[in-house]
N, C-alpha and C positions, 0 to 999 in steps of 0.2 A: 674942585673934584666933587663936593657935596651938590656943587649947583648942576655941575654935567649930570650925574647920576639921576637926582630928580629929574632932572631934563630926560635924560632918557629912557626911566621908569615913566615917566608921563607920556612919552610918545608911545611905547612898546605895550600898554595899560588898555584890554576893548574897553570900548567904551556900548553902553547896553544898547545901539544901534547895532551895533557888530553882535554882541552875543543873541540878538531877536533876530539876526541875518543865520547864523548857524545853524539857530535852534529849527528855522526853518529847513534849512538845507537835510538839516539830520532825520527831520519828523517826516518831510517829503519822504528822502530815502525810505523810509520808512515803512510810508505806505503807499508808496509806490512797489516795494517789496511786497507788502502784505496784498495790494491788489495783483499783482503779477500770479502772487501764489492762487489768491482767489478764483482769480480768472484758469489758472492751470487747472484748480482743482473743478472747477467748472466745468470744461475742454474733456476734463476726466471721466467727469461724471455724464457727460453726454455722449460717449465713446468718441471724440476726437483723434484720441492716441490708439484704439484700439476696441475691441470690447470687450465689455467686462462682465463680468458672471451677471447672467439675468439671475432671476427670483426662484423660478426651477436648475437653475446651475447649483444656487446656496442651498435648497435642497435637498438638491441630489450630489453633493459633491463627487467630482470625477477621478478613481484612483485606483491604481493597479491592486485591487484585493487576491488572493491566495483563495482558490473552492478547496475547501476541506471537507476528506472524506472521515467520516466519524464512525467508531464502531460502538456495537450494540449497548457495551459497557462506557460508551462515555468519553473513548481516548481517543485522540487524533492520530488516525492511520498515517497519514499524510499529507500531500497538500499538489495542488495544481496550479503553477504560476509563472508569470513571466518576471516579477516582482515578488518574492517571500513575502507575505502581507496578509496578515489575519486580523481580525478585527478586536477589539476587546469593550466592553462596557465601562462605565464609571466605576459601578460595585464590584470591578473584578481589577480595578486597582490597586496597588498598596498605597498608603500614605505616605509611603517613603517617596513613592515616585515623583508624587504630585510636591511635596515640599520640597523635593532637589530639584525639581524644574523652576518651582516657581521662585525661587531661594537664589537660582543662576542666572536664569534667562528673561526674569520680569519680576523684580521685589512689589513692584504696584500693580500685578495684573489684574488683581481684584479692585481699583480703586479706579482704575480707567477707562473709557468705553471704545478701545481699540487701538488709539494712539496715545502712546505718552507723548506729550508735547514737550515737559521741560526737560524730557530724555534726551526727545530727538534735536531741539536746540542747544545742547551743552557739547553735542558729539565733537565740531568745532574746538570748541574749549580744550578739551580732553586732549584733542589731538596736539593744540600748540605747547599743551606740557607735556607731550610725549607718551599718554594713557593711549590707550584704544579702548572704546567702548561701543560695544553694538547697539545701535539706534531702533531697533528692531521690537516691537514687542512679541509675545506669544503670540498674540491672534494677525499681529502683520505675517511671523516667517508659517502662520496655518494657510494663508492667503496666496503666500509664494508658492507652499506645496504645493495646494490644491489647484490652483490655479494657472499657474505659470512657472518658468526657469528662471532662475537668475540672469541677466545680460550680462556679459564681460563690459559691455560699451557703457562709460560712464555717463553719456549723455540716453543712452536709452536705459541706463537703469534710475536717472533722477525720472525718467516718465514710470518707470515700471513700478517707484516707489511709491512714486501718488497713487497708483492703482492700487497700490498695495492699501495706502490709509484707507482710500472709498470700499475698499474691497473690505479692510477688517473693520468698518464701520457698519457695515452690512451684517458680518458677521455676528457683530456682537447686536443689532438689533434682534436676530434670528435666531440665535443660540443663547443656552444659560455658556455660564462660565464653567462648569463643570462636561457640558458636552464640548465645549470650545479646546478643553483640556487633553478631554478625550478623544476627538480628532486629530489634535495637535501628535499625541503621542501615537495613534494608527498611522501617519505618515509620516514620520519621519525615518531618514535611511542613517539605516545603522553603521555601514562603511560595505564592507569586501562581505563575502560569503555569500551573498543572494538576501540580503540582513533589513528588512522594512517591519516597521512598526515594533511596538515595546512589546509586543506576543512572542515574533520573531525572534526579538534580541534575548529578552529573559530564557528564550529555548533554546538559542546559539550559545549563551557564553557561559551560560548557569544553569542548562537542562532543569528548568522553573518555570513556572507561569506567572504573568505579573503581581499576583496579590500576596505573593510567596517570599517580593521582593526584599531583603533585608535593607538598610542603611547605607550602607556601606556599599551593596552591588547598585542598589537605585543611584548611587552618587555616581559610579563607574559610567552605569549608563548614559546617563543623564551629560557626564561628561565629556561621551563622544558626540553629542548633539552636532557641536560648532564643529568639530575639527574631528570625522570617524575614521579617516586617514592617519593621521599623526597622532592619537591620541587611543589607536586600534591597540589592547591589550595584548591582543596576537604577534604584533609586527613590534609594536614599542611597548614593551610594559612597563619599564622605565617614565615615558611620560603619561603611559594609562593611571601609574599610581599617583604622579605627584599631580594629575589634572583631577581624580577620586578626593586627592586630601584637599581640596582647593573647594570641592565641593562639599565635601562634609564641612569647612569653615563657613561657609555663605548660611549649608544647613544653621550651623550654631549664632550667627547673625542674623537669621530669622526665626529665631528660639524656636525651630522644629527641633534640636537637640540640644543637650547641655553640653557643655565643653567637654566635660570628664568622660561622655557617650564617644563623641567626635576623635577625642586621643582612643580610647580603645578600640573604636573604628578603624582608626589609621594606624594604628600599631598592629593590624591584618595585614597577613598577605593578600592576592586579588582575588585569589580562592576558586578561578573559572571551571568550569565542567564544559569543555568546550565541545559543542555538536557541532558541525561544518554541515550545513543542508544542501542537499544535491537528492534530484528527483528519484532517486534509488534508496537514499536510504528509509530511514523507519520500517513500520512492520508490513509484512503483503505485498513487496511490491509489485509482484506479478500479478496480482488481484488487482491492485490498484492499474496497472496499464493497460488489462481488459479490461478493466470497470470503464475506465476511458472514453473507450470505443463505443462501450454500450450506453453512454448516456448521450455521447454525438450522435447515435443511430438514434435513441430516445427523441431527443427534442427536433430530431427531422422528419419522422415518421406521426409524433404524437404534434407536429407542429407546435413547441412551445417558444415563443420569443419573447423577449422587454416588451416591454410597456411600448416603446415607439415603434413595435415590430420588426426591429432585428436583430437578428441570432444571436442568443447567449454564448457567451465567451468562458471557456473553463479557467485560462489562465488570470483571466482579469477580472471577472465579475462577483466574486464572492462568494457563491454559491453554498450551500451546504450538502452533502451527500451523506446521509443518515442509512446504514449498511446493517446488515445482518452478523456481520463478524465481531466475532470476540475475540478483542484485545489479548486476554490472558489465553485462551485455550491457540491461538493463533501463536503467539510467544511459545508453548512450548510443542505445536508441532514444528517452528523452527528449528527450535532445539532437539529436537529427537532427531530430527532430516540429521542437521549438522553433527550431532554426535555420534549416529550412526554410520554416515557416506562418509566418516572419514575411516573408521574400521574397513568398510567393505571395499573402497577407492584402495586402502593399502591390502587386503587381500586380490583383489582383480591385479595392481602391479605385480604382486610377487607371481600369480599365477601365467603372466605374458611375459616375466622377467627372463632373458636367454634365448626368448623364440624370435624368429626372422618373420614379422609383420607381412610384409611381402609372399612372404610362402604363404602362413597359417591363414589367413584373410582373405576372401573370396573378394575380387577387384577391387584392394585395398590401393591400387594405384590411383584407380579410377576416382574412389573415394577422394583422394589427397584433390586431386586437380580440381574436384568438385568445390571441396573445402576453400582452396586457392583462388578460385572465379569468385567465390561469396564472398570473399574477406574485404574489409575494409582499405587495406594496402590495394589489393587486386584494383579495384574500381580504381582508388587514385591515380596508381599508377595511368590506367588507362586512360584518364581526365587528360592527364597528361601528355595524351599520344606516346608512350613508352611502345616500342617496339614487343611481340613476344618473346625474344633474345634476352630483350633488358629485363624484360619481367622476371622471366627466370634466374636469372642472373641477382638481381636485388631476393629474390626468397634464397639463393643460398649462401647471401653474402648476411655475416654475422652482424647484428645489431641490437640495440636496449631495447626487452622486452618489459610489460609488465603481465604477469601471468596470475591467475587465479589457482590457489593451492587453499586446503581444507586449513591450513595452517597460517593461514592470510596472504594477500597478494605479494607479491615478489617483485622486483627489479634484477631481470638478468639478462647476458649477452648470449642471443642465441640467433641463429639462423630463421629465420617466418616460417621455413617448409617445416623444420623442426617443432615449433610453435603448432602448426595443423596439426599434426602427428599425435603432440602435447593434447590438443583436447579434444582430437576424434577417440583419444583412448578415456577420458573423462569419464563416469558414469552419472548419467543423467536419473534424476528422481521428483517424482509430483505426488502433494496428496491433496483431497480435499473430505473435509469432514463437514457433516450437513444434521441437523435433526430432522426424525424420516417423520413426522407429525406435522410439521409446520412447513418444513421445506429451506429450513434456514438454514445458510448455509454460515457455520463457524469458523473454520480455517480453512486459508489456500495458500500451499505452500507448488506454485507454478513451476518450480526450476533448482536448479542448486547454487546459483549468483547473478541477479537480475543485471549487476553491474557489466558482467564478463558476458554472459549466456542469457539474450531478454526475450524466447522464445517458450511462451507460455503452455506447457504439458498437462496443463488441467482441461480447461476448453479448447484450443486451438489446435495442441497436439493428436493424434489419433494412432494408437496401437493396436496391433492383433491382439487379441485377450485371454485366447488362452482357454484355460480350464475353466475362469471365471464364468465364461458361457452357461457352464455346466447345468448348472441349477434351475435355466429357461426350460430344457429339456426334462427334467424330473419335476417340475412344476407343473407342466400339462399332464404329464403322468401321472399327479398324485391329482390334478381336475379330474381325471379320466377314473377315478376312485380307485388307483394304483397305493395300496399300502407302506410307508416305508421296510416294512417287515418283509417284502416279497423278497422270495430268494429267482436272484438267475445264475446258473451256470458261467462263470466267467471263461469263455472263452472265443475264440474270434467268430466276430459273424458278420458275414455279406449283405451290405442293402444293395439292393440293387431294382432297378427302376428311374432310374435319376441321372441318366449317361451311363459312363462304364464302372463297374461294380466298386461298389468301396468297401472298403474294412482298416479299419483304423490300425496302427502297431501299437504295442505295449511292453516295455519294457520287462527283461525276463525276472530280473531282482525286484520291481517294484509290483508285479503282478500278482494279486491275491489269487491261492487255487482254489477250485472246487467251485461248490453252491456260494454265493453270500446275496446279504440284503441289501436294497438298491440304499439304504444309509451309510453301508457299510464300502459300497460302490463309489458315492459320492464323496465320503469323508477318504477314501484312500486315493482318488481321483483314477477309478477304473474307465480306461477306455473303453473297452471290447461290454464291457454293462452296457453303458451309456449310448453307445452305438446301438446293439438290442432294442435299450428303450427306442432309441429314436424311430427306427426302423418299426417299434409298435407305434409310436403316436402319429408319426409321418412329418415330415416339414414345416409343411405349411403354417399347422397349428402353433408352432413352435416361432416362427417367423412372426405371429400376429401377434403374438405376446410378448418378445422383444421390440416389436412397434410401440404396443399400449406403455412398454416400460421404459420411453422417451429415448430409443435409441435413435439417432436418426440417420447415421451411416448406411449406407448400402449392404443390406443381407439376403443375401438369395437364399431359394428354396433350396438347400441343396442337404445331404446328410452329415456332411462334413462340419454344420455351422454347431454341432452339436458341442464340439471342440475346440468351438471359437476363434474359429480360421476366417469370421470377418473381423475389423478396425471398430474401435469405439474412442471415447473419451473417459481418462478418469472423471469427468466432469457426467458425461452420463452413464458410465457404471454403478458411480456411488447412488446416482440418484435411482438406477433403476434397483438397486438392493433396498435402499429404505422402502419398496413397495413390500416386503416380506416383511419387516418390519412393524409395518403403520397397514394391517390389515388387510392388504389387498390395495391399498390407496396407494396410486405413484402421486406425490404432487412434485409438481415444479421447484427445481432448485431456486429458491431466491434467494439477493442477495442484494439487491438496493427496495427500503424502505420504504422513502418519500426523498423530495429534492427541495428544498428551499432557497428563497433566494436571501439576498444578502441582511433584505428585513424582516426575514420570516415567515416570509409568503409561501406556502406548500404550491410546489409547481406540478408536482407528480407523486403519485401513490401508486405503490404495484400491488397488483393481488396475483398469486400466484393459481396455473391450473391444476386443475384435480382430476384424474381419470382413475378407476375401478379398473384395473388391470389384472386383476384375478379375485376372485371368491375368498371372504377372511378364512374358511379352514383351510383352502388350499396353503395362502401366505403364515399359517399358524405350522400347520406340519411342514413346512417347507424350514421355517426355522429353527424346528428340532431337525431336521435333516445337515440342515447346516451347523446345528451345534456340536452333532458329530464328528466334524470337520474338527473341531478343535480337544473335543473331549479324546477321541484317539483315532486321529485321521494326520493328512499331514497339516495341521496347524496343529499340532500339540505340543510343541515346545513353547508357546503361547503360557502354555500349562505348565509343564514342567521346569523350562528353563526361566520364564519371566512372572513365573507366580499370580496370572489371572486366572482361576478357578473359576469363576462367576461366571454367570449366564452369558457366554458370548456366541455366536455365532460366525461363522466366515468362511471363504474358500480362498487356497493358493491357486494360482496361475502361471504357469510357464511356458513360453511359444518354445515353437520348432528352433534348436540349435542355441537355446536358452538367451531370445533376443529379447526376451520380455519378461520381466518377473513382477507381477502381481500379488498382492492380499487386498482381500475387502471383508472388513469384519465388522458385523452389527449387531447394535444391542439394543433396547427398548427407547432410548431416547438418544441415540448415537449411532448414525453410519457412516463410514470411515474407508475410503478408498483409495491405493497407494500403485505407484509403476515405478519400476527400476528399468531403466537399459541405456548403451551407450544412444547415443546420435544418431548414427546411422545400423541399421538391423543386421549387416554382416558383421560387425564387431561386439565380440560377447563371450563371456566366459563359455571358455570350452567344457568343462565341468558343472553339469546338472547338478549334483552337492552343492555347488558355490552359486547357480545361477538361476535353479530355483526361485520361484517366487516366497518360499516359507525362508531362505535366507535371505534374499535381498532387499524384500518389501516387509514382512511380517516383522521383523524385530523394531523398525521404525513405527507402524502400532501400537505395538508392546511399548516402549518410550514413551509415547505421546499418550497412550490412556492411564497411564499409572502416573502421571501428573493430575492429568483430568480429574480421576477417584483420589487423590489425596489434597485436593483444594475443594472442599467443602463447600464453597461459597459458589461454586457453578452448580451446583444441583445435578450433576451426573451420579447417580446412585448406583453403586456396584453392585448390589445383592436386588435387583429387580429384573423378574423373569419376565419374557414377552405372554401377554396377555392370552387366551384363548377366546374362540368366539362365543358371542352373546349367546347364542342356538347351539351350542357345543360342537363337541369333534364327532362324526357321525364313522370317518377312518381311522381304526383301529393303531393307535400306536407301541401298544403293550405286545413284543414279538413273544412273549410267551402265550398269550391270551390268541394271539394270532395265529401260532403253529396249531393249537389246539384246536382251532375253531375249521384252520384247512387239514387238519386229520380227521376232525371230525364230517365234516363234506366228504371226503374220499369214503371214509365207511359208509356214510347213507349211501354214496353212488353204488358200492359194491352193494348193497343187501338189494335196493332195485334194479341191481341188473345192469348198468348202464357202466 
């Protein structure tokens, strides 16, 4: 037995021929591997497999960035994208962020120059004992972003991953490792919501910005990197926490924390502040949807393109739009609109509650079918080839609505024709506030839910105006060295020369009797005056000077226009009032700054224009004429019920059948322009008390500037009076100095006889 065994250990024993045979065989394999790879990596680098980012690619890397509009104070309006994707710097990182990436995704990113090599050959290993470990480092999965997708196909992804080494070997020639960081963290997608780059995320799930990041939310994020799906706080919070506490441990095995930090971290809830971004929300959005429009007319008119001459992209390029709106003063004429249209939406219901639509409403059928052909159902239907039977038939068949209410949106079961019905009776509302020096424009509040109703009533809209006209007509008359103190006879008067004769009505309760003064005229909003006047200055004049004060609508010569029976814009009303304001000066409403691109290059600068549209005494006694208006005219509840006493000036407006209700009130560094009415101009409060411009516009003012004066930090000063001219007032505004001085005229005329 001893002898077989020897025997047989001696046969079965290599001998060192055999082990110089193996070692061969193993070291070939070897490098026959190693040249295979060589040669791949070769193949790579010569674009074989594809090409690969030249030298201006790594430059310029290519990725769906977010143009953000910015307002005057600093805060992101919102954003323009196809991608959610704002850019951030290194300095405007937290530490947190950068130690929980580097802590998860790459303990060696600092000691490698792109690939970990004894990472990426152990993945193997890992795998036959059942680990998984991602072979990947930071600046390889920056190279996948930036560069290219993932392939499902395991044979085109071993090519796509060579690309990836030569690519983040590039990278790290070209970049420090702090920009490589910060790259890394701009492109990456945060999961669902429209959620790209650590800007996005920190504002989606922790309304934050990244240097604000705590520990514990940097770990959250950080831990949706691999898996934004499954690991989405939103959807699973469950495993959003236990994938948090897995990263605060890596944190403390990369001593960015202590143990005893990490337990009190993880002994948090996940604490989100969750913002869901969708191009409607944030502040302005009606501002921002015309601002839109205007900077795609911008760069096609001013020809601005890339660098390689073709058209800038809003949704993708980065861009910056640097605005004239304030964040804070824009915040609370939201809130005024909102706090107010919900009072006045529940007065207009109670005042239509019991009445038959159909009767009270001048072709309110006609309306409805109108509303019907615009709707979004309507078209589809039609896509569809839906017969007009079927159509009608689906608007009065019951179905899930979501509706816009002052009280938030709704989910309810309702009929679509119902639904039109629902928000032709809606009361539509627009302001825009501007300083009349500069031409800046501070809040636009276009509509009363961008989401529901995106039809912009600052610019785009145009209403009859009303009484607001008013002040074009007593503005030439007080050129024509017309006194405020002049008394005329209030009562009806015929112009006539201009077609068939006109003479204005005036209501019998609202009409002041006897003599009064054309201030007196103005602030009570006398028709039968103002007609007089006009009938003294004549049209024309009056026509020239609503030109010069940026209206641009159609206004004929006619005597009527006194009364403001043509269409304007709040957009150019308010502007044309800041020229009483700011001296006689109309300037240009502005509202974009400058445009830059994604590096900071200024693509464009606006200056705004300037026109001399009346004489500064004129615009000086025109704003005592309009502070009448408020001191005790009909804006005096301004006064009474909302406690502005201070220098303000303004006039109400109310069209024919009360389809429009108007205020515009300006102050020395603030004018402020508002409209109330349904949608369409036959639906409106049947009561003048309810549908007045001094109820429906003017309280939303009142709201909005009594925030204005109690934040200190805007420099709106409440107790500064509008200046007088340099040369003085040569028109007499003291009506006692002024009866005096026309008594005294009538006596010299009597002693010479005349």
């Amino acid at each position: 037995m001893r002898t077989n065994n020897t025997r047989f250990n001696s046969k079965n024993q290599l001998q060192p021929a055999d082990i110089r045979r193996y070692n061969w065989y193993i070291w070939r394999t070897v490098i026959a591997l190693f040249m295979f790879v060589v040669i791949m990596i070769t193949l790579t680098i010569f674009d074989v497999f594809g090409q690969l980012p030249s030298f201006r690619d790594l430059e310029n890397p290519k990725s769906n960035q977010a143009t953000e509009i910015i307002s005057s104070d600093k805060q992101v309006l919102g954003t323009y994208y196809i991608q959610n994707r704002s850019n951030v710097t290194y300095r405007e990182l937290s530490p947190n962020v950068i130690n929980a990436l580097v802590a998860t995704e790459d303990k060696r990113f600092y000691d490698h120059s792109g690939i970990d090599f004894g990472r990426s050959f152990t993945i193997f290993a890992h795998l036959l004992i059942g680990q998984k470990q991602g072979g990947s480092t930071i600046t390889q999965q920056l190279a996948l972003n930036l560069f290219s997708e993932r392939s499902a196909n395991p044979f085109k992804r071993i090519i796509q991953k060579l690309q990836e080494w030569v690519t983040a070997v590039k990278l790290e020639r070209h970049y420090t490792k702090e920009e490589i960081l910060t790259m890394y963290l701009n492109t990456v997608d945060f999961g669902a919501y429209n959620t790209y780059g650590i800007k996005s995320a920190a504002r989606t799930y922790f309304n934050t910005t990244p240097d604000k990041l705590t520990p514990d939310q940097a770990a959250l994020l950080i831990g949706m990197v691999n898996g934004p799906g499954i690991y989405s706080p939103i959807r699973h919070p469950d495993n959003a926490l236990k994938r948090r506490n897995l990263v605060l441990n890596r944190m403390v095995e990369q001593k960015a924390l202590s143990e005893g930090q990490a337990e009190e971290f993880k002994r948090k809830p996940l604490g989100l502040d969750f913002h869901q971004n969708n191009h409607f929300d944030g502040l302005a959005p009606y501002f921002r949807s015309v601002l839109k429009k205007e900077l795609q007319k911008i760069f096609k008119e001013q020809n601005i393109n890339r660098p390689d001459g073709t058209p800038y992209d809003l949704d993708r390029d980065g861009l910056k739009i640097y605005t004239t709106i304030d964040a804070t003063m824009q915040q609370y004429a939201e809130e005024a609109q909102r706090d107010y249209m919900k009072d006045l939406q529940a007065q207009f219901n109670d005042h239509w509650r019991g009445r038959n639509l159909y009767k009270s409403i001048h072709n309110f059928k006609f309306l409805l079918d109108q509303g019907m052909q615009k709707s979004d159902r309507y078209k589809q239907l039609k896509q569809q080839e839906k017969s007009d039977e079927e159509i009608q038939e689906n608007f009065q068949t019951k179905t899930m609505l979501n509706l816009f209410t002052w009280h938030g949106n709704i989910d309810t079961m309702m009929r679509p024709i119902d639904s039109i019905i629902y928000c032709k009776m809606l009361l539509r509302n627009a302001l825009m506030s501007m300083d009349p020096t500069t031409g800046y424009v501070k809040a636009w509040v276009g509509g009363t839910n961008f989401e529901h109703f995106k039809y912009d009533q600052v610019k785009n809209g145009t209403r009859q105006v009303g009484s607001t006209a008013k002040p074009f007509t007593y503005a030439v008359a007080i050129d024509n060295g017309y006194s405020p103190c002049m008394k005329i006879n209030n009562v009806p008067d015929t112009i006539r020369g201009y077609g068939a004769p006109w003479c204005p009505r005036s209501s019998p309760s609202e009409t002041l009797q006897g003599f009064i003064t054309l201030r007196q005229a103005l602030a009570h909003s006398q028709n039968w005056v103002t007609a007089h006047v006009m009938g003294e200055v004549k049209p024309e004049p009056v026509v020239e000077l609503i030109k010069k004060m940026g209206i641009t609508s159609a206004v004929p010569p006619y005597p009527s226009i006194c009364l403001g029976t043509f269409d304007a814009s709040v957009f150019e009303m308010t502007a044309a009032y800041s020229a009483f304001a700011n001296h006689g000066l109309w300037t240009e409403p502005t509202y974009i700054l400058r445009i830059e691109d994604k590096n900071g290059n200024v693509l464009y600068t606006h200056t705004p224009r300037v026109v001399q549209a009346m004489n500064p005494q004129t615009a000086y006694v025109m704003t005592y004429m309009l502070k009448g208006v408020i001191e005790d005219g009909t804006g005096s509840r301004l006064s009474y019920k909302y406690g502005l006493r201070n220098p303000i000036g303004g006039k109400t407006g109310t069209t024919q059948n009360n389809s429009d209700g108007w205020f515009i009130g300006i102050t020395p560094q603030l004018v402020t322009g508002l409209w109330t009415g349904c949608e369409d101009r036959d639906i409106a409060f049947q009561s003048t008390r309810l549908g007045e411009g001094a109820n429906s516009a003017l309280p939303i003012f009142a709201m909005y500037m009594k925030k204005v004066y109690a934040n200190a930090a805007l420099g709106i000063k409440k107790n500064v009076d509008f200046d007088a001219p340099a040369n003085g007032v040569s028109i007499i505004l003291d009506c006692g100095a002024y009866n005096q001085q026309q008594q005294g005229t009538t006596d010299v005329d009597k002693k010479l006889g005349f």
